[in-house]
C-alpha positions in Angstrom: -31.1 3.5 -17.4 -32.8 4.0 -14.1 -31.9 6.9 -11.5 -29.2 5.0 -9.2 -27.4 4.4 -12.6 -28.0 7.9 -13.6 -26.8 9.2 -10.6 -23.8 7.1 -10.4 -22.7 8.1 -13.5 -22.5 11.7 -12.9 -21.2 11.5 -9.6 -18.2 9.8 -11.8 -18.3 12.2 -14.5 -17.8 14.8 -12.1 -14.7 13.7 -11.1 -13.8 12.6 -14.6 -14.2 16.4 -15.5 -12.9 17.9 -12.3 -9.4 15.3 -12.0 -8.2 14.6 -15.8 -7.7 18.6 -16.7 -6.5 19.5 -13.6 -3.6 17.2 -13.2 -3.1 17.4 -16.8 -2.6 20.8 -16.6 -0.3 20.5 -13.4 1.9 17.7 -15.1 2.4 19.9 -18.2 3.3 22.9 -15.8 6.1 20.6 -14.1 7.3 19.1 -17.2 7.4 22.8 -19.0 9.7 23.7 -15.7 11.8 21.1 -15.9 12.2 21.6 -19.6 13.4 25.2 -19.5 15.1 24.5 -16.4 16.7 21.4 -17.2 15.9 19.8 -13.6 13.0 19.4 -10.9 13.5 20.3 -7.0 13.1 16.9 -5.2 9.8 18.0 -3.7 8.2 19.6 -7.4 9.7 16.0 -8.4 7.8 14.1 -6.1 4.5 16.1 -6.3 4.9 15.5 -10.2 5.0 12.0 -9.4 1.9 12.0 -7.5 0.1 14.1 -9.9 0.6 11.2 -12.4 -0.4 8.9 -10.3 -3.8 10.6 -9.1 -4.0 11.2 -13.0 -4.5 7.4 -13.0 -7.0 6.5 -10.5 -9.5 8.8 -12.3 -8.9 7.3 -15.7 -8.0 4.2 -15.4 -11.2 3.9 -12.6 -13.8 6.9 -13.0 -13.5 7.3 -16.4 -14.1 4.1 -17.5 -17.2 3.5 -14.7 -18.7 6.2 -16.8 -18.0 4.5 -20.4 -19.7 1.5 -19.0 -22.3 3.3 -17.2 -23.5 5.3 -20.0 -23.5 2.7 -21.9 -20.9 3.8 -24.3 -17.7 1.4 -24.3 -17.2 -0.9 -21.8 -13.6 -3.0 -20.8 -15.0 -4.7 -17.5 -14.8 -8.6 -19.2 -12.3 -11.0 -17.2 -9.3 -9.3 -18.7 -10.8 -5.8 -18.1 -11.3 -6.2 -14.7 -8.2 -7.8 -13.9 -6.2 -4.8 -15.5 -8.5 -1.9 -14.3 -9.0 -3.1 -10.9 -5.2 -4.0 -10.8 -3.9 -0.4 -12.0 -6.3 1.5 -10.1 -5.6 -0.2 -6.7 -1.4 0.2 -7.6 -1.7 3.9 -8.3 -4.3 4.3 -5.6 -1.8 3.0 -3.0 1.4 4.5 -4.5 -0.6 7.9 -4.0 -1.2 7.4 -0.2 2.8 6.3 -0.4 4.3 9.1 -1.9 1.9 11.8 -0.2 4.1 10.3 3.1 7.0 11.2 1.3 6.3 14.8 0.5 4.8 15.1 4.2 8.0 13.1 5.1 10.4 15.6 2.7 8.9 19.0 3.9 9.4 17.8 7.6 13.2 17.5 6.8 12.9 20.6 4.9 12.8 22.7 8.1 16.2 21.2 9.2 18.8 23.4 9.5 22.3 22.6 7.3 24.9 20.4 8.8 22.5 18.8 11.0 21.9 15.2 10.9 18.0 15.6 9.5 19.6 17.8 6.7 21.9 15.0 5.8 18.6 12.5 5.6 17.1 15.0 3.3 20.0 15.4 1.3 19.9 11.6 1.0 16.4 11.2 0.6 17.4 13.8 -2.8 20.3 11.6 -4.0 18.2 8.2 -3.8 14.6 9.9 -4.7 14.7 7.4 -8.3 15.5 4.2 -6.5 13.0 5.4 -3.8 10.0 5.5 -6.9 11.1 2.7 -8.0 10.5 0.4 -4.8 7.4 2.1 -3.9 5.9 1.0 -7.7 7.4 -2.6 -6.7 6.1 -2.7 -3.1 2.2 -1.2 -4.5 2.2 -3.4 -7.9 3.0 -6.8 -6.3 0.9 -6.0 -3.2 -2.3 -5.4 -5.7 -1.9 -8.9 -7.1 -4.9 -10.3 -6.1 -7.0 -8.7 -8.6 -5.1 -10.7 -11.2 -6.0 -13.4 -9.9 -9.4 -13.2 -8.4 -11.1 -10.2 -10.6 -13.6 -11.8 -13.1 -16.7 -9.8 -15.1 -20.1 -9.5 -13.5 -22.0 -12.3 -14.5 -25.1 -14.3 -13.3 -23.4 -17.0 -11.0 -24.6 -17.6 -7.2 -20.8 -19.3 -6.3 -19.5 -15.1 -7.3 -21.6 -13.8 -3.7 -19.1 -16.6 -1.9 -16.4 -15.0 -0.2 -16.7 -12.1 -3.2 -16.6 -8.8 -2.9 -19.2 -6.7 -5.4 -17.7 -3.7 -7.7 -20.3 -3.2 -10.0 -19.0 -4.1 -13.1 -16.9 -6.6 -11.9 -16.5 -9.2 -8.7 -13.3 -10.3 -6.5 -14.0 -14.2 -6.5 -11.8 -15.3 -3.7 -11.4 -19.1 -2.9 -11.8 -18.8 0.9 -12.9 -16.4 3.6 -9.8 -16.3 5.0 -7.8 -15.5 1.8 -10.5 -12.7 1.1 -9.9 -11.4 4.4 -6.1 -11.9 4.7 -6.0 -10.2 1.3 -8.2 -7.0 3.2 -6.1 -7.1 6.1 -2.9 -6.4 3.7 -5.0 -4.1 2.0 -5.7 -2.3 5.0 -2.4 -2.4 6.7 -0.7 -0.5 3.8 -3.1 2.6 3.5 -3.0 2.7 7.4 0.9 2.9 7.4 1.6 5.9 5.3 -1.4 7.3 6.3 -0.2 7.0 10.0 3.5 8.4 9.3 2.1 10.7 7.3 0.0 12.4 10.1 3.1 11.8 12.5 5.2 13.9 10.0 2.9 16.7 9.9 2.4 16.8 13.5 6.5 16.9 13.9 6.4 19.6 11.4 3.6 21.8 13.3 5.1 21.6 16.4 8.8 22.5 15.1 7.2 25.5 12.8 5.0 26.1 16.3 8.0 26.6 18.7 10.0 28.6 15.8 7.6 31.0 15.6 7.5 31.9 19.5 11.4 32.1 19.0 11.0 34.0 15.9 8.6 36.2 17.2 11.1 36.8 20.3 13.9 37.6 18.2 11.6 40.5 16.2 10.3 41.7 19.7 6.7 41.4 20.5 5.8 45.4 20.7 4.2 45.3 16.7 1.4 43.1 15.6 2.4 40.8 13.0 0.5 39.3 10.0 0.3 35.8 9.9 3.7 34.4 9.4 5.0 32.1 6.4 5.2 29.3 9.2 1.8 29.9 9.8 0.6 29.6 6.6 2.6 26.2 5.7 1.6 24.6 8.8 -2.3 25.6 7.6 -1.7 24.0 4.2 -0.5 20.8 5.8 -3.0 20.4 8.2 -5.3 21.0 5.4 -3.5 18.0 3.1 -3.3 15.5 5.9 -6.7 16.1 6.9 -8.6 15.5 3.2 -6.4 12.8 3.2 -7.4 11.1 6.5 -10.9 12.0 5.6 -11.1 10.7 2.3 -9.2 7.5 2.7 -10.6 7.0 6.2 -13.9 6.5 4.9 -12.3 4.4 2.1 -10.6 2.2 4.4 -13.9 1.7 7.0 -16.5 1.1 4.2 -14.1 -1.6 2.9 -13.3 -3.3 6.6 -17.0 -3.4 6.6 -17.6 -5.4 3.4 -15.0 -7.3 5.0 -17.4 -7.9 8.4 -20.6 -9.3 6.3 -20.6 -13.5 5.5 -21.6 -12.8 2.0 -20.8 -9.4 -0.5 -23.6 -7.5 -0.9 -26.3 -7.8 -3.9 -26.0 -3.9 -4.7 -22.3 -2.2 -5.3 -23.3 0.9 -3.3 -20.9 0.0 -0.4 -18.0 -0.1 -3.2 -19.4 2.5 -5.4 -18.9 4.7 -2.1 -15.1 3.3 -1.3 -14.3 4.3 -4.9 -15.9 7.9 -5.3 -14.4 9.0 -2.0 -10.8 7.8 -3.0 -11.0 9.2 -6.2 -12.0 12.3 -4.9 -8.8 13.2 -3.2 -7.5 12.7 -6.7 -9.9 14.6 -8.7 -9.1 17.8 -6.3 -5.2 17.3 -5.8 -4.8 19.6 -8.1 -5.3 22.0 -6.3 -5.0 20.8 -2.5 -1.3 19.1 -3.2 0.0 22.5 -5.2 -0.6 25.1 -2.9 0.9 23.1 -0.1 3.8 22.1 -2.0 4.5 25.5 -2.9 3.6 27.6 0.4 5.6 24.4 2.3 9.2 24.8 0.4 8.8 28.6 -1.0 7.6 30.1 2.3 7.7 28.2 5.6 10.6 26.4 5.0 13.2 29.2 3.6 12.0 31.3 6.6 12.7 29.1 8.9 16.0 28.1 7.7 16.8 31.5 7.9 15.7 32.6 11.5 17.4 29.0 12.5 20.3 30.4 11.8 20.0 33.4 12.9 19.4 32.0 16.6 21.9 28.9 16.4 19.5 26.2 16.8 20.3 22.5 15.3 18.1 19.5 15.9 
């Protein structure tokens, strides 16, 4: 095995041993809740969701790059490829997705009752299940191409042809323009959550950011405060959005620039690369997605209910 190999494969393994008992852990912790408690909060329910679904990029992708890198069980024949490469880009997606809907949730969160937002939240509760269940439809039949297209790496010049390189495996499309209509979708639907996502947060900052002047009016301004719960939720989801626009921002302009070259590359670096740094959101959302979750719902958003209605405000 030489070094790029090598190296590859622990990069991998890190992740492997970083993501698999970390959101294995946090899934057991949500389903232990909603065992003894006999339901989920909307928002634990959705971060459960995505916890599963991170659970599955690293399996279904890292941990079986490093089987077949180390040499010790490898799935990446036809069949293989067409199922792993199919699965991972599904849950991949259906993470960006439903990471918009918690940003999307908590912004409604800070709505005060009777108002109009509070009803769309309320709504947004009472149709969460038929909500999963087109975003799983919407990501699974947009990651069809794979199924198609995905074969095992093999020694054939007609694979660099309109093909994209990924290791183990090569997207064999007909034509350039179905490979690049097939990016372009590809594109479009990580750039789409990703964008409302980032406009949800920023709608979020500025409403927690012009609650806490009024809050801060309505405690007088003579005694130095510590930093508020509003603060401290608005940190946490400038910290999610911004791992998430990092990590899938690279993602997204490594593979427009496979895209950009005549014929796919002789090395899988460029995908190697795409694939570590979208996995890596997952391997750490343990973490990253629990602590803004809980700090969002159990902090910023009960105290700002609360001093919205102490001052009247609606939106």
């Amino acid at each position: 095995m030489n070094s790029n190999a090598m190296t590859r494969g622990l990069l991998f393994l890190s992740l492997v041993l970083t993501g698999v008992p970390g959101n294995t852990a946090v899934i057991c912790a949500f389903l232990s809740v909603a065992y003894h408690e006999g339901r989920l909060s909307t928002a634990d329910a959705i971060v459960l969701h995505l916890t599963s679904a991170n659970l599955m990029v690293v399996c279904v992708r890292c941990l079986l790059e490093v089987l077949a890198t180390f040499e010790i069980h490898n799935v990446f024949d036809d069949t293989g490829c067409k199922a792993v490469i199919f699965v991972y880009r599904s849950s991949r997606s259906l993470s960006i997705w439903l990471t918009f809907l918690l940003s999307a949730y908590q912004c409604l969160s800070v709505a005060p009752p009777g108002s109009r937002w509070a009803a769309a939240r309320a709504m947004l509760a009472q149709y969460l299940a038929f909500i999963f269940l087109a975003l799983w439809l919407i990501n699974t039949s947009m990651s069809a191409a794979p199924l198609l297209f995905a074969v095992g790496a093999r020694n054939d010049s007609r694979l660099l042809q309109n093909g994209i390189n990924v290791e183990f495996c090569f997207l064999s499309f007909p034509s350039k323009l179905s490979r690049d209509t097939n990016g372009a979708a590809q594109v479009g639907r990580d750039v789409v959550p990703m964008a409302l996502m980032a406009t949800a947060s920023l709608v979020l900052l500025a409403f927690l950011y012009r609650h806490s002047r009024q809050v801060k009016g309505l405690r007088g301004g003579g005694a130095r405060q510590g930093p508020s719960a509003e603060r401290r939720a608005a940190v946490t989801v400038v910290t999610l959005v911004t791992l998430y626009l990092l990590f899938y921002g690279v993602d997204n302009g490594l593979w427009v620039y496979t895209l950009t070259v005549p014929q796919t590359l002789g090395s899988s670096l460029i995908s190697d690369l795409r694939i570590f740094f979208s996995s890596l959101y997952a391997a750490i959302s343990p973490i990253v997605i629990v602590i803004s979750n809980r700090k969002v719902n159990k902090q910023g958003v009960e105290n700002s209910v609360q001093f919205l209605n102490m001052s009247g405000e609606t939106l």
